[in-house]
N, C-alpha and C positions, 0 to 999 in steps of 0.2 A: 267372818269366814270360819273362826273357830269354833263354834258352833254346827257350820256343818263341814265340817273337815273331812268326815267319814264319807257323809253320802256325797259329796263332789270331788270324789276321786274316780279315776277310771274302770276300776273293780266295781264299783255301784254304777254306774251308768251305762256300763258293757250288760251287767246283770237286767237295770229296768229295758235299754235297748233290746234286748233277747226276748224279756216279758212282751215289750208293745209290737214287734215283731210275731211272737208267736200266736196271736193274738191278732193281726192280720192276714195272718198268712206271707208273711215275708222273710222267711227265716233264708231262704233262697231265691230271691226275686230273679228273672228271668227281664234281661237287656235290651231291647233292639238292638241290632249293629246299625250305626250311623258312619257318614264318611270320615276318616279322620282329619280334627281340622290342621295338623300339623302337615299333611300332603295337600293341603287343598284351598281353595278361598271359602272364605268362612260365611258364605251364603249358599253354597252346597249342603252344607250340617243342617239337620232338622233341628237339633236343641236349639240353633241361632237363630235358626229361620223363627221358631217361637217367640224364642225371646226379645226379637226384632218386631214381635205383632207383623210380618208380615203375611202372612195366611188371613191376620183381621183386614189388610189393605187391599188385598188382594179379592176377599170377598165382597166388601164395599166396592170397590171400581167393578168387579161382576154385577153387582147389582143398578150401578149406573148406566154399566149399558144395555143392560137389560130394559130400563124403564127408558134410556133414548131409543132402543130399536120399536118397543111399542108403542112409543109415540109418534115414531117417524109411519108405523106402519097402520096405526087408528090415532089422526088426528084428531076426529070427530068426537073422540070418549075425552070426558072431562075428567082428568087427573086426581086421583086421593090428595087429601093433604099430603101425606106423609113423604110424597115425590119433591116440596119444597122445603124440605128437611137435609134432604140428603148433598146439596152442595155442604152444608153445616159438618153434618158428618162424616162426607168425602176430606172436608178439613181435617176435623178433631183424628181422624187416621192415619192422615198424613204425617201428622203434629207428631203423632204417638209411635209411627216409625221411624221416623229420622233420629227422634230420642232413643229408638229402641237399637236400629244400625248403630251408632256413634257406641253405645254399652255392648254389645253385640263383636264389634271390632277389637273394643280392648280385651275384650273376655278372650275373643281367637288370639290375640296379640299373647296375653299374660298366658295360654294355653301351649305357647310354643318355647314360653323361657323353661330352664333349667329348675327342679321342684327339690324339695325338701321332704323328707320321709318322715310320714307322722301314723300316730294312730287316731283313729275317730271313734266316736258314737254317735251312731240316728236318733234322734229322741223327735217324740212328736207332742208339737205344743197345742192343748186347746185355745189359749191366751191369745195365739197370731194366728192359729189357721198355719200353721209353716211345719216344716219339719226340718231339726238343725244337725247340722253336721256340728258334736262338740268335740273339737281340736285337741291334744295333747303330744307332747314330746314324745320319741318313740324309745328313749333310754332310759326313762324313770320308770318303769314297769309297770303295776297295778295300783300302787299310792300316785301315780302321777294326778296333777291337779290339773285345770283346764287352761290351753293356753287362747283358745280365742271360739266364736261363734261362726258357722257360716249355714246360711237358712237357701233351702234350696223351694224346689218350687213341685205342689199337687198335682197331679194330672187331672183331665177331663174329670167330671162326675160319672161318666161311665164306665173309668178306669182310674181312679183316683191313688191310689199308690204305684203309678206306672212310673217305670223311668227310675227308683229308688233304689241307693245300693244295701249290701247288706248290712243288718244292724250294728256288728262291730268289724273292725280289722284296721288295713294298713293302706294309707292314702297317700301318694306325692301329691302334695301343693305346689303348683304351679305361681308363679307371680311372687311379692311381696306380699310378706307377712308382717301392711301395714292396713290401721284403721281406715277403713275405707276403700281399700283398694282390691283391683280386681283378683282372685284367686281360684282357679279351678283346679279339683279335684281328682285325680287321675285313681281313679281306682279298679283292680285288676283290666289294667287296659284300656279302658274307659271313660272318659272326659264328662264329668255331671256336671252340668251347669247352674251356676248360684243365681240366687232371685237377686239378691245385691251384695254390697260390696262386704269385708272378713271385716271381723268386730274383734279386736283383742281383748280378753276376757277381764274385767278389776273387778272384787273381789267384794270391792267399796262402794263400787255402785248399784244401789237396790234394785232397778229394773234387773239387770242382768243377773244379779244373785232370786230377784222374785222367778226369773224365767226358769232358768236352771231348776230352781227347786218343784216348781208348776211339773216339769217335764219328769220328776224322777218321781214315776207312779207306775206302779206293774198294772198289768193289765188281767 
């Protein structure tokens, strides 16, 4: 760590966050309003409803009865393969939303507890494809060092930094600030949702020090 003790503090990563930012065009990124999930059940929220894959469920069973109604209505045409495919895949969707409800749930659940005021930085990694929210206390100023990881998630390819908050400032964490657990982000008003669960930062661990050091590059 002492080696880079300079550059992983929150004065260099606020600085390359502002670079990789300006640099996208994100110095102001522009929100959707979504419903709040602390007024509401947590299937009315579009972040959850994503991160639930149910839009992917939703468009599989579309397409199932799609291929029963044209069946029922030309019997006589003989079926693509790929029609006996999709019991398979009406599976693997199913699979993939129940996992993604149950994650879904805790995220609204930890969304509703009482947060902690921290400061962040966006940094964007080529290494995962992700872009992470890096953690820091909100008392130690600009030497602060990083107190944990949390990677949120790209938009569509034809809005790929949609949804991302500003490159630096001041976040309530919501939930336990432990390894693994669920944690959202409440920034100016705004509940961003993580790809998975808070990573507390060591120092000692090479992935985490390789990632960190991958992401502090200006743009």
């Amino acid at each position: 760590m002492d080696a880079h003790a300079d550059s992983l503090r929150f004065a260099a990563m606020a600085d390359a966050a502002a670079s990789q930012a300006a640099y996208r065009g994100l110095e102001a990124p522009t929100v959707r309003p979504e419903v709040d999930v602390r007024r509401a059940v947590w299937w009315r929220v579009r972040g959850l409803q994503r991160a639930a894959r149910l839009p992917l469920l939703l468009g599989v069973v579309a397409i199932d009865a799609a291929a029963l109604l044209i069946r029922g209505q030309h019997p006589q045409i003989h079926p693509p393969f790929w029609i006996y495919l999709l019991p398979l895949l009406t599976a693997m969707a199913l699979g993939m939303a129940v996992v993604g409800c149950r994650r879904a749930s805790r995220m609204a659940s930890a969304a509703r507890k009482p947060g902690q005021l921290m400061r962040y930085t966006l940094l964007h990694s080529y290494l995962s494809e992700t872009p992470w929210l890096v953690i820091f206390a909100d008392s130690e100023g600009d030497e602060a060092e990083p107190l944990g990881l949390l990677p949120l998630r790209y938009g569509p390819l034809r809005n790929r930094f949609r949804e991302l908050p500003p490159p630096a400032g001041e976040a309530v964490l919501a939930g336990e600030l432990l390894p693994g657990a669920a944690v959202v982000p409440w920034i100016d008003g705004h509940a961003y949702w993580p790809a998975s669960g808070f990573q507390s930062f060591d120092p000692e661990y090479p992935k985490q020090l390789q990632l960190l050091t991958e992401m502090l590059r200006l743009e």
